[in-house]
C-alpha positions as CSV (number, residue, x, y, z in Angstrom):
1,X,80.6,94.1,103.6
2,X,77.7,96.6,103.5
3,X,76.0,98.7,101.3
4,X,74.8,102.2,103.1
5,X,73.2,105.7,101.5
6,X,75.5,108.7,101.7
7,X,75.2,112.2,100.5
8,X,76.9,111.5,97.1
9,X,75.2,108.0,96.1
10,X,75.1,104.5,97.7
11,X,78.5,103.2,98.3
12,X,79.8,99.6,98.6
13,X,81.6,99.5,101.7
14,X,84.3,96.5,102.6
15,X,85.4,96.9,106.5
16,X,87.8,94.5,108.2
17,X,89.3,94.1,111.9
18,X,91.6,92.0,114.3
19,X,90.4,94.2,117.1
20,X,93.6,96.0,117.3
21,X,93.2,97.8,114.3
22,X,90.5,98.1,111.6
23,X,90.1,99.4,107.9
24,X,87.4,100.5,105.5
25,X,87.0,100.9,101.8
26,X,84.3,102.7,100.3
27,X,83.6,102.0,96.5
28,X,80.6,103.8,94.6
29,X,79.4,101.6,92.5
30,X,76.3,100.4,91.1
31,X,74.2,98.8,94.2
32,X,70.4,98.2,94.3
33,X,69.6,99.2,98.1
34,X,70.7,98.6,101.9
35,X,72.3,95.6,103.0
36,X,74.7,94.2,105.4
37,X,77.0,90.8,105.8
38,X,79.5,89.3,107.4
39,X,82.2,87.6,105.2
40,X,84.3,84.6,106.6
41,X,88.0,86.1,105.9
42,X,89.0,82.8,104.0
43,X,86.4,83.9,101.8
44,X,87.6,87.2,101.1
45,X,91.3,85.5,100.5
46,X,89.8,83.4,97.7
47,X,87.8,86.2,96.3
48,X,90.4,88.4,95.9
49,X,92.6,85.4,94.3
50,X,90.1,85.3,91.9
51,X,89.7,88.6,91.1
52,X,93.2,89.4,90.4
53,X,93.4,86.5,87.7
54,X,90.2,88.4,86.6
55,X,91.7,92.0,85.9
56,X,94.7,89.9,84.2
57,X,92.2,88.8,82.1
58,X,90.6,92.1,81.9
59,X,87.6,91.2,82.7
60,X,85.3,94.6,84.3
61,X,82.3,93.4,86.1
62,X,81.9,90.9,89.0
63,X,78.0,90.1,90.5
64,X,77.2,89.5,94.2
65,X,74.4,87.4,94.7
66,X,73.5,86.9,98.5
67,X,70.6,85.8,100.8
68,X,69.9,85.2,104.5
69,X,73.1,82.7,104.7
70,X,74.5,82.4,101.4
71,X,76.5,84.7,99.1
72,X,78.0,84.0,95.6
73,X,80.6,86.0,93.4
74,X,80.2,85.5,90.0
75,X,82.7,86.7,87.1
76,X,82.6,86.0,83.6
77,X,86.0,85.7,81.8
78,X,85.6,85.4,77.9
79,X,84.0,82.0,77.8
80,X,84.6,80.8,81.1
81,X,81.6,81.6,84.2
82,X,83.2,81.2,87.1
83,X,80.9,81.6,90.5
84,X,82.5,81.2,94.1
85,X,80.1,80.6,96.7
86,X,80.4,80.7,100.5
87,X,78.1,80.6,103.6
88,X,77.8,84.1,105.9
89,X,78.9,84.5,109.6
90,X,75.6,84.8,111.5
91,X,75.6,88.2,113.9
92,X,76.1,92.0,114.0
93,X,79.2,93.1,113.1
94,X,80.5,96.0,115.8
95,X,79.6,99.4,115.7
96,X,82.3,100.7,114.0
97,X,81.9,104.3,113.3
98,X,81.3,105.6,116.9
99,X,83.9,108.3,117.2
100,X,85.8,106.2,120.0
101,X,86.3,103.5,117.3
102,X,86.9,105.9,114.2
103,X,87.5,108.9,114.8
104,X,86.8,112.4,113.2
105,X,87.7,115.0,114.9
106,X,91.9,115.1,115.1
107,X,93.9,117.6,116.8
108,X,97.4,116.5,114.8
109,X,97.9,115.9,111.2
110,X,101.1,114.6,110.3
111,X,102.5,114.4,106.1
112,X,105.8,112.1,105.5
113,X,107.3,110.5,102.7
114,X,106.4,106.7,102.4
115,X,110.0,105.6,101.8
116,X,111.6,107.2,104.5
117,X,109.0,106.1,107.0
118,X,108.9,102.6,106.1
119,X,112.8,102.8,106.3
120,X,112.9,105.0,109.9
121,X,110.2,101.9,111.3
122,X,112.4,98.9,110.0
123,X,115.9,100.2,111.7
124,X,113.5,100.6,115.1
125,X,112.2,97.8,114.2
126,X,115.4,95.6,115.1
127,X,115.4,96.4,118.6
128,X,111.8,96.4,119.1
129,X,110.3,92.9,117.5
130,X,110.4,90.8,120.2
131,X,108.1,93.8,122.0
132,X,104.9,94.0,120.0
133,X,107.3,95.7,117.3
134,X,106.6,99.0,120.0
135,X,107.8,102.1,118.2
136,X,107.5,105.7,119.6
137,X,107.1,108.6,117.5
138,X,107.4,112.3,118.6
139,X,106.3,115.2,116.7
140,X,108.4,118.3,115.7
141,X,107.6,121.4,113.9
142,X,109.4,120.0,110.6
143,X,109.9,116.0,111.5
144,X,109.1,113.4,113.1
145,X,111.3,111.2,115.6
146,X,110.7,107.2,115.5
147,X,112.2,106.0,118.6
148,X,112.7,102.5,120.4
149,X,112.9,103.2,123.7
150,X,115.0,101.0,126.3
151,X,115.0,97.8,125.1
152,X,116.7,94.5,126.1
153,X,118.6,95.2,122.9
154,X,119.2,98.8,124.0
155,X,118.2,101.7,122.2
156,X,117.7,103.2,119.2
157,X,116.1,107.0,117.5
158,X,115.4,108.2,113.7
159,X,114.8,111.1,112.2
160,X,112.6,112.3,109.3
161,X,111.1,115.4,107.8
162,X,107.5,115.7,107.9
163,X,104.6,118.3,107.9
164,X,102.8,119.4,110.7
165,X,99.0,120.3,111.3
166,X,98.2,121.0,114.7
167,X,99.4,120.3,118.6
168,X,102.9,118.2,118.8
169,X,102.1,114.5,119.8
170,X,103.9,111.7,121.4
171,X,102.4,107.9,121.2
172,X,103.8,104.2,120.6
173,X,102.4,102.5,117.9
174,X,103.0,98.7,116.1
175,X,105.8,99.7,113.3
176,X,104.4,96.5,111.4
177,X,101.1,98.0,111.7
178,X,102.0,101.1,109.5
179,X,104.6,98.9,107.0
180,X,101.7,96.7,106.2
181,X,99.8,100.1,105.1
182,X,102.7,101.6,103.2
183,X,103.0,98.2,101.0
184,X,99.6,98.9,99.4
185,X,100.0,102.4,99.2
186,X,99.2,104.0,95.5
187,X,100.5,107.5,96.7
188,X,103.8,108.6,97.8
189,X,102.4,110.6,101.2
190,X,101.5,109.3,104.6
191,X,99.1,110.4,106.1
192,X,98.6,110.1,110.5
193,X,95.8,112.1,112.0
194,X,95.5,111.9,115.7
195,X,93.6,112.7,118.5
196,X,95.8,111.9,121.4
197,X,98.3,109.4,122.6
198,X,95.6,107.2,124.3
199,X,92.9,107.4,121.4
200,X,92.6,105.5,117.7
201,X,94.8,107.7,114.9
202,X,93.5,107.0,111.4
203,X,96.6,106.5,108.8
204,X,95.7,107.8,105.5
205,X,96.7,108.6,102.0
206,X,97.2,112.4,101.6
207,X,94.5,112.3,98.9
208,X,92.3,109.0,99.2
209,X,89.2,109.7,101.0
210,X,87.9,106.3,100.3
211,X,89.7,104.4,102.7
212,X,90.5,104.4,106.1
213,X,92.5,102.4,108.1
214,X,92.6,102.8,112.3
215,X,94.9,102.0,114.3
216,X,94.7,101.2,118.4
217,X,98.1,102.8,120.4
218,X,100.4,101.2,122.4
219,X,101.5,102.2,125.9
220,X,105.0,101.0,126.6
221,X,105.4,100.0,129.9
C-alpha cells in the first residue's frame, strides 16, 4: 500500500502478489505526501470486512493512520468509531513495475465477452484441474480458441468471438487465474494484452485504467 506522485495528482495505490501473478489499484484520493507499507493480507481481509458493513451503512470516509510499524483504519458509522489496528511487515516490497514484471509495451490486444470466456475456461477446465488448471488459448483474426491439450482425461477445444489488435498469439495460462478476474469485473469486456507467450500479459477491463492485474504464463510440458 503506497502513495506515489503522478502526472495527474497523488494516487493511493493498493498492490498484491502470490508470485505467480500480481494486481494493482490506483485510487486518487485525498493523500498528504509519499509513503510506502507493507500490509499483512489477514489485515487487508478484515479491512475490507469492515468496510463493506461500512458502505451498507453509507458511511463515505475512512482515515489511515500509520507509523514506522503500526497502522490504524478508522471509520465512523453514525455514532459508532470504529478503529482496526494492525502491525506492518518489516522490508521492501519487490520492484514491481520493471517492464519484465508489468509490462507496457504489448504486441497483441485481445477484446471478448466476459460470459462467454468465463464459460469457454470452465468446460476446459474439466479436463485440466488436476494440471495447474493449464488452459491454451490461440488467437484468430475474429476469435479466440481455449484449448486443453492432451490430458489424462483426453482433450478438449472452444471457441469464441473476440477482437483482435496486433500479431496472433499462442500461450497457456491458469483458467482459474482469469475466472477469479471476471467475478469482480464491473464491465462486460475482457481485456488480454500480451507480449509474447513466455512474458507477463496484463488482463484488463476494456475501459478501467486504474487497475491492473498480471498474470505469469504457463508452459505445458
Amino acid at each position: 500500500m503506497k502513495a506515489k506522485k503522478e502526472d495527474d495528482g497523488t494516487k493511493l495505490i493498493f498492490v498484491g502478489t502470490d508470485s505467480f501473478r500480481l494486481a494493482e489499484y490506483k485510487v486518487k484520493n485525498g493523500v498528504d505526501g509519499e509513503f510506502s507499507l507493507i500490509v499483512p493480507k489477514v489485515t487487508i481481509t478484515d479491512i475490507q470486512k469492515i468496510t463493506e458493513y461500512a458502505i451498507d451503512k453509507e458511511c463515505e470516509e475512512m482515515k489511515i493512520h500509520y507509523s514506522e510499524n503500526l497502522i490504524a483504519f478508522e471509520l465512523a458509522i453514525k455514532e459508532i468509531k470504529i478503529i482496526s489496528t494492525s502491525l506492518l511487515i518489516q522490508g521492501n516490497f519487490p520492484e514491481y513495475e520493471r517492464e519484465e514484471i508489468m509490462p507496457r509495451s504489448f504486441n497483441t490486444k485481445v477484446l471478448v465477452d466476459k460470459a462467454l470466456c468465463e464459460k469457454a475456461i470452465k468446460k476446459i477446465g474439466i479436463l485440466t484441474k488436476d494440471i495447474n488448471n493449464f488452459i491454451q488459448i490461440e488467437t484468430n483474426q475474429d476469435s479466440i480458441i481455449i484449448s486443453s491439450g492432451k490430458t489424462d482425461k483426453g482433450a478438449g477445444n472452444t471457441t469464441i468471438p473476440a477482437i483482435l489488435e496486433g500479431e496472433p498469439v499462442t500461450f497457456g495460462i491458469n483458467g482459474r487465474y482469469i475466472t477469479d478476474f471476471i467475478r469482480i469485473m464491473k464491465g462486460e469486456e475482457l481485456l488480454f494484452q500480451i507480449v509474447d507467450s513466455q512474458k507477463p500479459l496484463i488482463i484488463g477491463e476494456k475501459n478501467d485504467q486504474n487497475y491492473k492485474y498480471v498474470v505469469r504464463p504457463l508452459i505445458n510440458n
